[in-house]
C-alpha positions as CSV (number, residue, x, y, z in Angstrom):
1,X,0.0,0.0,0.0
2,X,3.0,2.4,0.3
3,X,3.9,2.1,-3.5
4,X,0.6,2.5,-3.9
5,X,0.1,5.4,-2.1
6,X,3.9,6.3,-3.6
7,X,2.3,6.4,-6.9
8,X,-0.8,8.6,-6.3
9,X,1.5,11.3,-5.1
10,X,3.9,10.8,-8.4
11,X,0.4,11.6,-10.7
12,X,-0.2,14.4,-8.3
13,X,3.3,16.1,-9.2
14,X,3.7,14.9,-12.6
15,X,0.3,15.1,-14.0
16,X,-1.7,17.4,-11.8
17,X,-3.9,15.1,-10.8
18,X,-6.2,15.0,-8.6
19,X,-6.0,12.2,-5.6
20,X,-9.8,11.6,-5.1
21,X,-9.5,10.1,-8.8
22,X,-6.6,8.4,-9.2
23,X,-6.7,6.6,-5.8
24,X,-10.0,4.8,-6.3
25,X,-9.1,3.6,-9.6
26,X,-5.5,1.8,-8.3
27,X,-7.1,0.7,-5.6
28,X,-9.8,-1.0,-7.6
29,X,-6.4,-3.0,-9.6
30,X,-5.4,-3.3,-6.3
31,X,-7.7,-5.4,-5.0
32,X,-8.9,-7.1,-8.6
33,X,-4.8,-8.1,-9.0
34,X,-3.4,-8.4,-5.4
35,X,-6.4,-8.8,-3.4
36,X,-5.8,-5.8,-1.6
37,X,-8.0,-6.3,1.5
38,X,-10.1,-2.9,3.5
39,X,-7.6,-2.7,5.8
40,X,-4.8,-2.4,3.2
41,X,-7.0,0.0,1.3
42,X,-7.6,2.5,4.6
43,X,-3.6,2.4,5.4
44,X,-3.0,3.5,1.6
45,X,-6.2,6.6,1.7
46,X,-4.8,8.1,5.1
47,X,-1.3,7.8,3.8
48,X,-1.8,9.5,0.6
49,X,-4.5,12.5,2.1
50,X,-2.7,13.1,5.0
51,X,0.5,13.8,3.1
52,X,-1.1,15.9,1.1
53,X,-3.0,18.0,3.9
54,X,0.1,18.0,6.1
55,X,2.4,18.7,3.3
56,X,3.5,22.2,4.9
57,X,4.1,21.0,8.2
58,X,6.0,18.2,7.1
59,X,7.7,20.1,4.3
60,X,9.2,22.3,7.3
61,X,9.9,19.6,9.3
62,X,12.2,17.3,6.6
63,X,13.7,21.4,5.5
64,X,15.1,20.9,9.5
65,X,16.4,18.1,8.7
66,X,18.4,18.4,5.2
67,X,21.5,20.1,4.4
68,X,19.9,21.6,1.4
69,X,17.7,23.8,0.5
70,X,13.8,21.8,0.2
71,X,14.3,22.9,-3.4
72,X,17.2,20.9,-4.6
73,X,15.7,17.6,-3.1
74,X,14.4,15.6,-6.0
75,X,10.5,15.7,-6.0
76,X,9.9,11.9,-5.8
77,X,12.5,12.0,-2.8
78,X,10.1,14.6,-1.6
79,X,7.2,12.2,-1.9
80,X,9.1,9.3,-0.1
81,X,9.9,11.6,2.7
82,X,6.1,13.1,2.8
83,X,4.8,9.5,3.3
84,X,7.4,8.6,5.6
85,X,7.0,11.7,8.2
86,X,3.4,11.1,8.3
87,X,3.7,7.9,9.7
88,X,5.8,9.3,11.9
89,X,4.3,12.2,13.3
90,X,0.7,11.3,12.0
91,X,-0.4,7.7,12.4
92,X,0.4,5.3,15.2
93,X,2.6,3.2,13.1
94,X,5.2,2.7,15.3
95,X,8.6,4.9,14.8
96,X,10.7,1.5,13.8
97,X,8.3,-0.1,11.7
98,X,7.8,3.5,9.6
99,X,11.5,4.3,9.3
100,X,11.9,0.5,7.6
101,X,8.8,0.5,5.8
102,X,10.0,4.3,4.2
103,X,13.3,2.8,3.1
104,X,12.8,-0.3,1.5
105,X,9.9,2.0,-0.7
106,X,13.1,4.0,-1.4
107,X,15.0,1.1,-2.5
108,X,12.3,-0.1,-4.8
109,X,11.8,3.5,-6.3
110,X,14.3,5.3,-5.9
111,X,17.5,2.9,-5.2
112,X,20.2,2.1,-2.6
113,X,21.8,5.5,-2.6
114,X,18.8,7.9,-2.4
115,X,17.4,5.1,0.4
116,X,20.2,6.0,3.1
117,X,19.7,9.2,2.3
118,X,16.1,9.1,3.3
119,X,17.2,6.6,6.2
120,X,19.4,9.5,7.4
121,X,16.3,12.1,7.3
122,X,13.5,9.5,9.0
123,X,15.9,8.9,11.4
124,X,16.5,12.6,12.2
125,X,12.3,13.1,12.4
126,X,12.3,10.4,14.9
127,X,13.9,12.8,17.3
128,X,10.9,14.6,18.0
129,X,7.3,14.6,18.2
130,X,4.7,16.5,15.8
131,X,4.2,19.4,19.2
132,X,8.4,19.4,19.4
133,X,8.6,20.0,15.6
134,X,6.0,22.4,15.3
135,X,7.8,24.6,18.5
136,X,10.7,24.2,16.6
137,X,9.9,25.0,13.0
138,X,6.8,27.2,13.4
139,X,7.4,31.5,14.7
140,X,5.8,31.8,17.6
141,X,2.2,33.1,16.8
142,X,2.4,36.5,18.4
143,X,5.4,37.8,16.5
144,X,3.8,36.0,13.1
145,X,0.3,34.9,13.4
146,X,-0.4,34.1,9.9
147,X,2.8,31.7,9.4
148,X,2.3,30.4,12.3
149,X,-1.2,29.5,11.5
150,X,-0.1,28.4,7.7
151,X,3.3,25.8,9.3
152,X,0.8,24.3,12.1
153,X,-2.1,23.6,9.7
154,X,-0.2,23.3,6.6
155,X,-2.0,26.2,4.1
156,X,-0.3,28.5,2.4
157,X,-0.4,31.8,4.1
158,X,-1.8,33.6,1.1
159,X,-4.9,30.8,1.8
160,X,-4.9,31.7,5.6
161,X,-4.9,35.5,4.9
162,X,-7.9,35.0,2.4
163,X,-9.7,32.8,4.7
164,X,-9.2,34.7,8.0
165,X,-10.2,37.8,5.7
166,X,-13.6,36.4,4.4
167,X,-13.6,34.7,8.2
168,X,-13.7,38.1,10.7
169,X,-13.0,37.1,14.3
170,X,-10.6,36.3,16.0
171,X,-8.3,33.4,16.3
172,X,-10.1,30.5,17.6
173,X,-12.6,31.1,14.5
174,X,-9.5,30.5,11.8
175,X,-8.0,27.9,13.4
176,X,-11.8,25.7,13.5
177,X,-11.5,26.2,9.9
178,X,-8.1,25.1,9.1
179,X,-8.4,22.2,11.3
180,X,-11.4,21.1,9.6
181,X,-10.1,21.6,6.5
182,X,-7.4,19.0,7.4
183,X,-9.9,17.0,8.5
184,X,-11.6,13.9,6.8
185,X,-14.7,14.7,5.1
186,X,-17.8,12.1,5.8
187,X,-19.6,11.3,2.3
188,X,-22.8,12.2,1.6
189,X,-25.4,11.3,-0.4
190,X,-28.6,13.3,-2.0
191,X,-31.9,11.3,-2.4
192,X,-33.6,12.9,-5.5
193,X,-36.9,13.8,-5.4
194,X,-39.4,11.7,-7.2
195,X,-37.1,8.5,-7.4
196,X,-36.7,7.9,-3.9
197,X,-37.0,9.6,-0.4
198,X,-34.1,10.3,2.4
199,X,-35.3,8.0,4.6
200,X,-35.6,5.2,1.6
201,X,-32.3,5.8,0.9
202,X,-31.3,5.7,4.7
203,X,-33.4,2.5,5.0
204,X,-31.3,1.4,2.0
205,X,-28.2,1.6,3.6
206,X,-28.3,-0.7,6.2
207,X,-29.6,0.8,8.9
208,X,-26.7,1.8,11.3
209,X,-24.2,2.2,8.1
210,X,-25.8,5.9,7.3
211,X,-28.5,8.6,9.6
212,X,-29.4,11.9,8.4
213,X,-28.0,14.7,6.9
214,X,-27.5,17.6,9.5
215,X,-29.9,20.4,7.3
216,X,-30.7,19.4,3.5
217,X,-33.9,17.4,3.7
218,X,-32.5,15.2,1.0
219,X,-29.0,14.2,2.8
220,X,-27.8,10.9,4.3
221,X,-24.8,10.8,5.7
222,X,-22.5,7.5,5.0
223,X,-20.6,6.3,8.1
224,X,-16.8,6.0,7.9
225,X,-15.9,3.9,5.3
226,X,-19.1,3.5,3.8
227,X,-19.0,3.0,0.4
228,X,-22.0,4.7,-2.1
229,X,-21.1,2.9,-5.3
230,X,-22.5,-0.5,-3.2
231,X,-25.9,0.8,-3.1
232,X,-28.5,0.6,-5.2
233,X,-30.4,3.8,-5.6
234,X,-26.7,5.2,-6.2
235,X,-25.7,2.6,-9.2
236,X,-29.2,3.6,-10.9
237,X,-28.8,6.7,-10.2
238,X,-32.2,7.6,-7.8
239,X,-29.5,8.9,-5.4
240,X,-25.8,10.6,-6.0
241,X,-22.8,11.9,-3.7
242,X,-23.2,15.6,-3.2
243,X,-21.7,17.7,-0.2
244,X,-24.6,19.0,1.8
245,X,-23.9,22.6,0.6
246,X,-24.5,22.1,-2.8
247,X,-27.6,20.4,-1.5
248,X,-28.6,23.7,0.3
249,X,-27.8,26.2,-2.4
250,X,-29.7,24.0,-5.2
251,X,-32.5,23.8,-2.9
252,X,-32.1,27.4,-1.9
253,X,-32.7,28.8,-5.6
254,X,-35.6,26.4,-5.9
255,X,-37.6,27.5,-2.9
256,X,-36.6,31.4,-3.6
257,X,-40.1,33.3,-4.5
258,X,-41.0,34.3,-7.6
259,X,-43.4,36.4,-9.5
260,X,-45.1,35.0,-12.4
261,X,-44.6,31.5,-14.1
262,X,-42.3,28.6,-12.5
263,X,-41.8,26.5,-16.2
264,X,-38.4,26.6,-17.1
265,X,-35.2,26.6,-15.2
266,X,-31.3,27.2,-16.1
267,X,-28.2,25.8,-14.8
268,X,-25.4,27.5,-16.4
269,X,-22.1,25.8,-15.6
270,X,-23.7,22.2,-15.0
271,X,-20.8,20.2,-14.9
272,X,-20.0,17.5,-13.5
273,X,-24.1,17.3,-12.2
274,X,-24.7,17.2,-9.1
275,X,-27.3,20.1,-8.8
276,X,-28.0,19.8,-12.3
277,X,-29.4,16.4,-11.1
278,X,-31.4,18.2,-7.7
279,X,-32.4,20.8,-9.9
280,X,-33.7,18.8,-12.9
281,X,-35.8,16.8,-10.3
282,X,-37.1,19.6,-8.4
283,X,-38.3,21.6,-11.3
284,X,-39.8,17.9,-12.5
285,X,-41.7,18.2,-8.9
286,X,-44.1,21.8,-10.0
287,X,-44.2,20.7,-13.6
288,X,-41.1,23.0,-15.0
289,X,-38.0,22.1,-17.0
290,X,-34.6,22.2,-16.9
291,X,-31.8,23.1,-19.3
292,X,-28.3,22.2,-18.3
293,X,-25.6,24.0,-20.0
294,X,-21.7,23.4,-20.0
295,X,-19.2,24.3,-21.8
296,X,-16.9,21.3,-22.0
297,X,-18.0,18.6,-23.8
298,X,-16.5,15.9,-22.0
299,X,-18.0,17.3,-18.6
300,X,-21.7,18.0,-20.6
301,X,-21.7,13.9,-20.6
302,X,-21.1,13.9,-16.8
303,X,-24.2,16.3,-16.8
304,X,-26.0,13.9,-18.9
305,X,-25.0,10.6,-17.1
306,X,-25.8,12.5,-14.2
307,X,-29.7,13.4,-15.2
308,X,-30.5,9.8,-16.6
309,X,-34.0,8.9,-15.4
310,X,-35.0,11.8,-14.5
311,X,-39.0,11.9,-14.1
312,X,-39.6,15.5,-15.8
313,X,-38.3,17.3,-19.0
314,X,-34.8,18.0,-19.1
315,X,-32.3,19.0,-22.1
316,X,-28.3,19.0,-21.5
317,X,-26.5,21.3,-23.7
318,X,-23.0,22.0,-24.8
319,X,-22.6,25.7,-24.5
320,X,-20.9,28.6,-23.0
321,X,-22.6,30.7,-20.7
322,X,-21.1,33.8,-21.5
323,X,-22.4,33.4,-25.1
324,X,-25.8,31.8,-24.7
325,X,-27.4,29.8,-26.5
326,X,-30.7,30.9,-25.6
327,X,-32.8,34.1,-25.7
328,X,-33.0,36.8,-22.9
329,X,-35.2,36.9,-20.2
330,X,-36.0,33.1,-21.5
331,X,-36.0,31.4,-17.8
332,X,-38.0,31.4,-14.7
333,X,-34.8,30.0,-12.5
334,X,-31.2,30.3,-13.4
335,X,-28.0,28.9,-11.4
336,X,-24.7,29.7,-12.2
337,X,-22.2,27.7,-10.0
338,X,-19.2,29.6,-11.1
339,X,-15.7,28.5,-12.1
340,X,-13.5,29.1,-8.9
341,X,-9.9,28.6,-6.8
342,X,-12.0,25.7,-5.1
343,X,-10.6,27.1,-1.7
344,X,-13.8,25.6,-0.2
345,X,-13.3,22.3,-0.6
346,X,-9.7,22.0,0.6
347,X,-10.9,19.2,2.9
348,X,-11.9,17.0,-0.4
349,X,-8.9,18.1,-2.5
350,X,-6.2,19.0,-0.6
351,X,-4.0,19.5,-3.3
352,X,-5.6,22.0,-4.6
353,X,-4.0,24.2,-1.4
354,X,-0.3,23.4,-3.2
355,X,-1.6,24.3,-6.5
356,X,-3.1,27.7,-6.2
357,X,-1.4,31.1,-5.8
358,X,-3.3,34.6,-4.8
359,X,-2.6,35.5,-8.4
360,X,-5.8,32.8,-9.4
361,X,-7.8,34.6,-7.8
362,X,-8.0,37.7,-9.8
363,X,-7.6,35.4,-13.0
364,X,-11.0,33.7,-12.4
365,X,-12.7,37.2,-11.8
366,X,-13.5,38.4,-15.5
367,X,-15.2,34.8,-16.1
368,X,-17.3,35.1,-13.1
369,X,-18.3,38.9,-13.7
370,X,-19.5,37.7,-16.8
371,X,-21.6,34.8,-16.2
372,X,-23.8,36.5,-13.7
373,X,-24.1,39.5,-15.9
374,X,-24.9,36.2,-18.7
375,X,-27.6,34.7,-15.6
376,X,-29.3,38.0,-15.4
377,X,-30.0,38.6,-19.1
378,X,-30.9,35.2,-18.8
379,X,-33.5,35.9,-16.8
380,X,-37.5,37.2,-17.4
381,X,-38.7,40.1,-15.3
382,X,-39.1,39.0,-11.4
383,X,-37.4,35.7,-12.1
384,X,-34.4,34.8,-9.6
385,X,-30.5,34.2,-10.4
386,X,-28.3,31.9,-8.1
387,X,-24.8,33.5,-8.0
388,X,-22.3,30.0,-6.2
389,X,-19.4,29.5,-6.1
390,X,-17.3,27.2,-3.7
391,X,-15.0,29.4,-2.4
392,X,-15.3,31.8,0.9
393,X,-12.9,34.7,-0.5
394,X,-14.3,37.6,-0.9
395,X,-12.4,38.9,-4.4
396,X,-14.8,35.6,-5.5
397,X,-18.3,36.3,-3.4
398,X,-19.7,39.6,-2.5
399,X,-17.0,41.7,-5.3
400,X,-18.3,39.8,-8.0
401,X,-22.1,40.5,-7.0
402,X,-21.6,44.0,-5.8
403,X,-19.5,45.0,-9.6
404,X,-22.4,43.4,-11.4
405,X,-25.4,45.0,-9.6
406,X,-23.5,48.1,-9.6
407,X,-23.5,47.8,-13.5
408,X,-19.9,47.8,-14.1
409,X,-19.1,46.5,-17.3
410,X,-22.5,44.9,-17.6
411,X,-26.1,45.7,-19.3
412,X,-27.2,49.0,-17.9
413,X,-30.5,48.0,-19.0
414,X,-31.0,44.8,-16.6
415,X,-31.3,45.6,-13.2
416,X,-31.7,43.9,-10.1
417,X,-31.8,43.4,-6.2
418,X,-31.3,41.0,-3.4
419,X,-33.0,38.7,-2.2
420,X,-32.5,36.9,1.5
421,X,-31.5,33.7,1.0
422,X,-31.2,32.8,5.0
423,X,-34.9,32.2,5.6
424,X,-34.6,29.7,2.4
425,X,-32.3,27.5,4.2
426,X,-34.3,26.2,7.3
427,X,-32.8,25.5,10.7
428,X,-28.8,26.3,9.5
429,X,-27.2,28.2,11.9
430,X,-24.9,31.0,11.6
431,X,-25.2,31.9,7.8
432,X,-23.9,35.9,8.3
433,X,-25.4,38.9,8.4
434,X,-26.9,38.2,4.5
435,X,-28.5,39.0,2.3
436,X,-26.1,36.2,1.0
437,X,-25.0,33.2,2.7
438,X,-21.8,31.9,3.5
439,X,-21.6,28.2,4.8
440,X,-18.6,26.6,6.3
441,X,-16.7,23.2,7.4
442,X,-16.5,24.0,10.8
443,X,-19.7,25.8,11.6
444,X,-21.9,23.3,9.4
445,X,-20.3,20.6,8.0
446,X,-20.4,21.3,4.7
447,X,-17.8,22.3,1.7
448,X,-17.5,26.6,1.9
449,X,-20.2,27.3,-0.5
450,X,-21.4,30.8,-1.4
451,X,-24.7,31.6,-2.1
452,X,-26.4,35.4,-3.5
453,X,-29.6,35.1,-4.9
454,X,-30.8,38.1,-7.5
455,X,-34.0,39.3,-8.4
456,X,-34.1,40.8,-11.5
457,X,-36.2,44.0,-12.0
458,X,-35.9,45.5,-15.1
């Protein structure tokens, strides 16, 4: 399981990929080839996700204990070293069976030579405990708060400004977040309606294997290691794996008031499908319709594969939102879950942390100005616009929708105004001062998803 987990790292560097899809798939060989048993399977997932959360820390850690700059030490080293220090200061492997188990993988992948360099380095980890490193390698918060948040949680500090930023408060508020953004997030599932009920799907799950979801009426909550591509209603598709937040935010847009028809309903950047699929069978519910557009073809079939036996009218459409396909003022409904740094769902691709830099953001912010000001011509008259994306920072929430309804760049023709979306998600707590909603790991649960919801009025 440690070349395994050896190899899901490599993809990450070399290929920019993403764990949570190469993993599953070499596991599946794994166990097809080798018979790779659960517990086998569990050692390689918490060795290759908590190397990748913990990457900072234990970056600084093996920088203490190299004669070289971290920069001149060969990525798959790197890797090897990663792995290695999280069974050290991470797991309860015990200290001699993860220095030997760390260098025989570096004699099988990287050869006798690099291997007693990397026996050299475990051995020097071993020294201390995760507490005695972090003394040692993080400042002292008072004299550097941020990098001492960003070496003891392992974020870049560009991330932990951002966050703490779009956060307020003080610093047991930021470190909640950052600790549950290292932590391992439960799956959940999303019974859609009209094909099968929460509690069928609970009752489908065996019983003490799942319970509830903590606010989305359609959430069930797998238990640790629970596996949704065993059930039923997930393999034909009455069910699918959706975060709770993107539960709340499709649900949110549907419940939002309107004046005037309900018959037709937009999701602009549909892919992969998850609240295409809520959507499509909520609007199915009241009699209405639902178009899902995206723009890459390859993703349009996840949207497709994704809205397969759904009860009402749907169409899925290859298009881009910022040059529609449609007509103005053509729908009742319109989402647009925009294109985004992702820095909301850290805890599900913890890469992603590694991969970003504070220049992205700004990058992403042309795209997302225009596919609102694209939602809102969308639009009729007193219909409602969805504005999501999965990211708390500000640059990608409140600026975008404050520019566009200011009229910057935009239609000065189409107007529009807030509307509350708080009272549309029942019984969640803390959601801000709105009109918009921010949600967040370690207040509900759920991925950082962003929610403004526009009424257009002219």
């Amino acid at each position: 399981m440690r070349m395994l987990a050896f190899e899901v790292l490599r993809a990450v560097d070399e290929r920019d990929a993403y764990a949570n899809l190469v993993l599953p798939a070499l596991l599946r060989q794994a166990q097809e080839k080798d018979g790779l048993d659960r517990r086998d399977a569990a050692l390689a997932t918490e060795l290759v996700y908590g190397s990748l959360r913990r990457r900072g820390t234990y970056d600084a850690v093996i920088a203490a204990c190299v004669d070289r700059p971290l920069r001149e030490v060969d990525p798959p080293v790197l890797d090897v070293l990663s792995l290695g220090a999280h069974q050290l200061l991470g797991t309860r492997i015990p200290p001699h069976a993860a220095v030997s188990a760390t260098v025989d993988l570096a004699r099988c992948v990287l050869g006798e030579g690099r291997a007693k360099f990397v026996n050299a380095v475990m051995r020097r980890i071993t020294a201390r405990d995760e507490q005695e490193w972090l003394e040692r390698v993080a400042p002292p918060y008072e004299e550097d708060p941020e990098e001492h948040l960003a070496v003891v949680h392992s974020h870049p500090r560009w991330i932990v400004s951002a966050l703490w930023d779009a956060l307020g408060g003080g610093r047991s508020g930021i470190e909640e977040l950052l600790e549950a953004d290292n932590a391992r997030p439960e799956v959940t599932l999303v019974a859609r309606p009209g094909r099968i009920t929460a509690e069928e799907l609970l009752d489908g799950t065996g019983g003490d294997a799942a319970e509830p979801g903590r606010w989305s009426p359609y959430a069930v909550r797998l238990a640790e290691g629970g596996d949704p591509g065993a059930l039923e209603a997930v393999r034909d598709n009455r069910a699918g794996v959706q975060d709770e937040g993107s539960q709340l935010v499709a649900a949110a847009l549907a419940a939002a008031p309107l004046d005037g028809p309900d018959r037709l309903w937009l999701d602009g950047c549909a892919g992969p499908g998850g609240k295409a699929a809520l959507l499509a069978a909520l609007a199915a519910g009241r009699g209405a319709a639902l178009v899902a557009s995206e723009k890459q073809p390859h993703r349009a079939r996840l949207v497709a594969r994704a809205l397969q036996g759904n009860p009402g009218p749907y169409q899925v459409i290859t298009a881009d939102g910022t040059r529609p396909a449609w007509r103005p003022g053509a729908f009742d409904r319109v989402l647009v879950d925009v294109p985004c740094t992702g820095l909301g769902a850290l805890r599900r691709r913890p890469e992603a942390r590694w991969r970003r830099r504070a220049e992205d953001v700004a990058a992403f912010a042309p795209l997302q100005r225009g596919l609102l000001r694209s939602a809102l011509r969308a639009v009729r008259v007193g219909g409602v616009v969805g504005y999501a994306t999965c990211s708390p920072h500000p640059a990608e929430t409140r600026a975008v929708v404050d520019d566009v309804l200011r009229g910057r760049g935009g239609d000065p023709g189409v107007k529009a105004e807030w509307v509350d979306a708080r009272p549309l998600m029942p019984g969640v707590p803390e959601l801000g001062a709105g009109p918009d909603v921010q949600l967040w790991p370690h207040l509900h649960g759920t991925d950082a998803m962003y929610l403004a919801l526009l009424r257009r009025t002219a």
